[in-house]
N, C-alpha and C positions, 0 to 999 in steps of 0.2 A: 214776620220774618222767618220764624220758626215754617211758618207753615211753607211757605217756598224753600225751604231746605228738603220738605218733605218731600212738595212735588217732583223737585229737582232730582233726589234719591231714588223717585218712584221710578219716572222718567229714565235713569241709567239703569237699573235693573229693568226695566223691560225692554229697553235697547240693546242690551247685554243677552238678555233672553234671545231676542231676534236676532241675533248673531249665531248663535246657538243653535240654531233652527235651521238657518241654513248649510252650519257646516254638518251638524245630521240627515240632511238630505245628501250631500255630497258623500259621506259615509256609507249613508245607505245604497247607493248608489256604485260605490266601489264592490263594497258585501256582492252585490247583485251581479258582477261583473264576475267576480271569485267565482260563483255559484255558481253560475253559466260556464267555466272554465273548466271546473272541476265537473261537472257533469258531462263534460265532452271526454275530459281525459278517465274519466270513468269507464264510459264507453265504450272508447277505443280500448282500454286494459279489459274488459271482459269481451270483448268482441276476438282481440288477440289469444283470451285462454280457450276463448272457444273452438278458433279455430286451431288451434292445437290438440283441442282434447278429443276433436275429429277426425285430422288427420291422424294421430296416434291409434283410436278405435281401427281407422280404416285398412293401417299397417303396419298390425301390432308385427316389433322385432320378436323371433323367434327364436327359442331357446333351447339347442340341442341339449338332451339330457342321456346317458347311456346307463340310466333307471338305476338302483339301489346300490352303497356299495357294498352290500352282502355278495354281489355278484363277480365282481372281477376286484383286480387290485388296482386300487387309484392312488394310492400313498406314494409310489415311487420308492418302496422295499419289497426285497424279494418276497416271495411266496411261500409260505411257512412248510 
């Protein structure tokens, strides 16, 4: 009698296992899907800075300068 209690317990725990097993393939299977998701929106976010950091090179904004102010007065006070 003992001993069919044994098998019995064996028998759920390895039914229990195989449940297990499936829902880890189901898991794994999500994972793989994230992965594939985020490699795309990766992607696309360095494909976007790229072309950005292109067209920036291609048109850099320009920046008047009217050079040192040892030169003229920029303060907006008179002139000593």
């Amino acid at each position: 009698m003992n001993t069919d209690n044994d098998i019995m317990r064996a028998l759920g725990r390895i039914e229990g296992e195989l449940v297990e097993i499936r829902k880890l393939a189901e898991r794994v299977s999500r994972l793989e899907q994230w992965q594939a998701w985020l490699k795309g929106a990766w992607a696309i976010l360095a494909s976007a800075f790229a072309y950005l950091c292109k067209a920036a090179y291609r048109n850099p904004i320009l920046i008047r300068t009217t050079g040192p102010r040892s030169r003229g007065n920029h303060s907006g006070l008179p002139a000593r």
